[in-house]
DRENNU-67063 format. One record per atom (N, C-alpha, C, O): x, y, z; residue in one letter. Coordinates in steps of 0.2 Angstrom, whole numbers, plus 5000, padded with zeros to 4 digits. Atoms other than C-alpha are relative to their C-alpha. Layout:
BEGIN
XYZa/...
This chain:
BEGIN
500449945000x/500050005000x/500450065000x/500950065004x/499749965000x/500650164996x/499550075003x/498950085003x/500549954995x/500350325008x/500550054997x/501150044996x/499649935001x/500850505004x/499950035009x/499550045014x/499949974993x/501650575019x/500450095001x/500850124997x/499549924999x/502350765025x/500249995008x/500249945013x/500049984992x/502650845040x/499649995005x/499749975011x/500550014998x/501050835045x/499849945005x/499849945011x/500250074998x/500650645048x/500749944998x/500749884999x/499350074998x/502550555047x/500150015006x/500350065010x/499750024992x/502950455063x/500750015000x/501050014995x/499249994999x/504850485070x/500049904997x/500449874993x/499750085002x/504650275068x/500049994990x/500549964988x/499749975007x/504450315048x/500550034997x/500850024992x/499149995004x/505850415047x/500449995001x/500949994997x/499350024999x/506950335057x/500149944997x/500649924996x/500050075004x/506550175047x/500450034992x/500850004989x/499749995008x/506950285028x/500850015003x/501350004999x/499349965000x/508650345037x/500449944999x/500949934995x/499850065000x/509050175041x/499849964993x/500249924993x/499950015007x/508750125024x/500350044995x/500650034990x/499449935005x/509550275017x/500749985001x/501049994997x/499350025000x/511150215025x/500249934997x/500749924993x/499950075003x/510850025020x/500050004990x/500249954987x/500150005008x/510250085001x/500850054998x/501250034995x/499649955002x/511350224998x/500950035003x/501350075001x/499550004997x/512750195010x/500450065002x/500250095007x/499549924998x/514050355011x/499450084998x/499550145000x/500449945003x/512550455001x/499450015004x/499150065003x/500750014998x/511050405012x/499950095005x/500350115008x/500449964993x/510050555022x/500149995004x/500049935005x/499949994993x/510350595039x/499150025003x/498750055000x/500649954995x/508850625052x/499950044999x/499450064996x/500049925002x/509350785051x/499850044993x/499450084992x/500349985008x/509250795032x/499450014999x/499150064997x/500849995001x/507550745031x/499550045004x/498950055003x/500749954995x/506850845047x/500150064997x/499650104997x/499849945004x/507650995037x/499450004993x/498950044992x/500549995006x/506750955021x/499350005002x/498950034998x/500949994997x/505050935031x/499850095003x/499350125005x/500349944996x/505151095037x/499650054993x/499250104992x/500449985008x/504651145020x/499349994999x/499149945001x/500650045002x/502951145015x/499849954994x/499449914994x/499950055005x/503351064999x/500149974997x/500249964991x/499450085001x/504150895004x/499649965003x/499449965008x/500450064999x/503350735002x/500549955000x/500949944996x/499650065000x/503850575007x/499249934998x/498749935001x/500450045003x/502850424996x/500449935004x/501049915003x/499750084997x/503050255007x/499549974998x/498949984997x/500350065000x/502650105002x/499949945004x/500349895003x/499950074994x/502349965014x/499549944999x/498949934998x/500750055000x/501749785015x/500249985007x/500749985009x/500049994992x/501149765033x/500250035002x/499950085000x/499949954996x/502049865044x/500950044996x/501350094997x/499349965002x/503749875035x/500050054993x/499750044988x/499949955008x/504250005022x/500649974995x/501249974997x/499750055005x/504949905007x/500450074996x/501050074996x/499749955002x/505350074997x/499550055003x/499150045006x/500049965001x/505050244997x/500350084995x/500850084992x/500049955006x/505050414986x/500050085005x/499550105009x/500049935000x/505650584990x/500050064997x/500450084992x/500149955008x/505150744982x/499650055004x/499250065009x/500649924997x/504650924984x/499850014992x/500049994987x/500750015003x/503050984975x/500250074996x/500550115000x/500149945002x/503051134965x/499450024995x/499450024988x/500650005007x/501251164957x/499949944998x/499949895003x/499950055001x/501051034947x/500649964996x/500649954990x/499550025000x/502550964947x/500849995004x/501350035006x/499650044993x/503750854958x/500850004998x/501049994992x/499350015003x/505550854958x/500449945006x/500649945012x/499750064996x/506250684964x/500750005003x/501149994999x/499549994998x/507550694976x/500349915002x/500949905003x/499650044997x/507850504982x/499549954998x/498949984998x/500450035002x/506850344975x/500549935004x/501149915002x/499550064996x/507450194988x/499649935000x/499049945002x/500350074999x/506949984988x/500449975003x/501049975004x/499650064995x/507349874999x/500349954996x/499949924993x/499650035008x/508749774988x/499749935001x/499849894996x/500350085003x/507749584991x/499350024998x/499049974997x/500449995004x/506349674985x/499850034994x/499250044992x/499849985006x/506949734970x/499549964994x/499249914995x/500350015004x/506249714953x/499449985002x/499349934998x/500550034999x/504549674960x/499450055001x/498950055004x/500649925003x/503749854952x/500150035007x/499850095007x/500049944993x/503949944971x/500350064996x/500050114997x/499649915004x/505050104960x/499450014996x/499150064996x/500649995006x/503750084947x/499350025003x/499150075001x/500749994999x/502150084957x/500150085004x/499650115005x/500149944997x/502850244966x/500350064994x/500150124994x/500349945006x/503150334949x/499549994998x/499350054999x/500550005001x/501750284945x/499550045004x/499150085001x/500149964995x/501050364960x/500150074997x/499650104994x/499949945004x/501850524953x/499850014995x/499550074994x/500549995007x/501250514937x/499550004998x/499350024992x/500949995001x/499550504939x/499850065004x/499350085003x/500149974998x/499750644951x/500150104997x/499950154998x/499749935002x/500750774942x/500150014994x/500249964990x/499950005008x/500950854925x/500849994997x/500949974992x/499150045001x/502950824925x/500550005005x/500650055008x/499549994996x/504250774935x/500849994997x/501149974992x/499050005003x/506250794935x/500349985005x/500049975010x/499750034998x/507650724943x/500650014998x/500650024992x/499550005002x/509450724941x/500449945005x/500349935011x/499650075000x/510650554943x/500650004997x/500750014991x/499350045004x/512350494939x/500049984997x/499449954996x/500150035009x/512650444922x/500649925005x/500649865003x/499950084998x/513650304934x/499449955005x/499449905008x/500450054998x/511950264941x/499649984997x/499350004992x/500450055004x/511050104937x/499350025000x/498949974998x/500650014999x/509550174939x/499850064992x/499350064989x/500149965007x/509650294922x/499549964997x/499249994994x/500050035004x/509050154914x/499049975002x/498649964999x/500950004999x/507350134924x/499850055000x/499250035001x/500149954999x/507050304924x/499950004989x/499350034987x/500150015008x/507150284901x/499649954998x/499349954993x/500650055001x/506150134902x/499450025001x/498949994997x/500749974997x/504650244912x/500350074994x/500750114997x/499949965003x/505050374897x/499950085004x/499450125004x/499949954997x/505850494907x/500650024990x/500649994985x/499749965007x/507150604893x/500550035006x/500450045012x/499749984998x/508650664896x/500150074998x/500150074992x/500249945003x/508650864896x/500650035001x/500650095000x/499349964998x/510550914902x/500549955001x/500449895001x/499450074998x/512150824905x/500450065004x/500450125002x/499649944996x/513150924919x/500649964999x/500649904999x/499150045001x/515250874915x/500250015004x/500250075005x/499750004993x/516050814931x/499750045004x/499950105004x/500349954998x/514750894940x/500249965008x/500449995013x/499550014991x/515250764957x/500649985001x/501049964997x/499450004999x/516550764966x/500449944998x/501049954998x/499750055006x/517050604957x/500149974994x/500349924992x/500149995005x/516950654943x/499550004994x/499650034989x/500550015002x/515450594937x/499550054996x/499350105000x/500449965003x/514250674925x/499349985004x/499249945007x/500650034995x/512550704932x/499650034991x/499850074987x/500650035005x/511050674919x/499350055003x/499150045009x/500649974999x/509550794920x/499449974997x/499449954991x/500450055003x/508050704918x/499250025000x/498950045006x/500849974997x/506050744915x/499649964996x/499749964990x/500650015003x/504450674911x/499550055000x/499550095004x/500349964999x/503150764905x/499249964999x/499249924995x/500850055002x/501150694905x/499950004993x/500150064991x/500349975005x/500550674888x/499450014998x/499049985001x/500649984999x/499050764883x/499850075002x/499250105001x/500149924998x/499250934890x/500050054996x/499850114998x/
């Protein structure tokens, strides 16, 4: 089941659950506590959890602008991979917003599901992190508008 969450109605045991997955998914990059109490402080920062029963298998972070989301962190729990949870929470997105964007490593593997859900690629930053790596500007837009 998937729940949209803000400041409003996320429990400390929801966040401290994505942090803890933010360390385990994302290792050296994951969000701190602190990162994410910062970003809530905003009015327009959602957190998209997905959970079966009580645990959170992925979730989706993103601030809201109009209609239009910009995804900051898209996390699955890695034995639950491949089993549409990234998918079902774009989708979420995309039924809810008229385009979103995202920017990623051209050394991350997720480019590739991100092209598959015909995201496009709208910039290329050269050496844009500290490892040199290009970072890939990416957006969908609904069709039909």
């Amino acid at each position: 089941m998937i729940t949209l969450k803000n400041k409003n109605n996320i429990s400390e045991s929801e966040l401290n659950e994505i942090v803890s997955l933010e360390q385990e998914i994302f290792l050296h990059n994951g969000y701190t506590l602190e990162n994410l109490n910062s970003f809530l402080e905003s009015q327009n920062f959602y957190c998209l959890i997905y959970k079966d029963n009580k645990q959170i298998l992925g979730y989706c972070l993103f601030f809201e602008n109009e209609q239009e989301a910009e995804i900051y962190k898209i996390g699955v729990v890695y034995s639950y991979r491949n089993k549409k949870i990234g998918s079902n929470l774009l989708s979420y997105l995309k039924e809810n917003y008229k385009s979103i964007f995202l920017e990623v490593s051209d050394r991350d593997n997720t480019i590739n599901f991100y092209l598959k859900n015909n995201f496009k690629v709208i910039h290329k930053r050269d050496n844009y992190y500290s490892d040199n790596s290009d970072a890939f500007l990416m957006k969908w837009i609904k069709q039909g508008i």
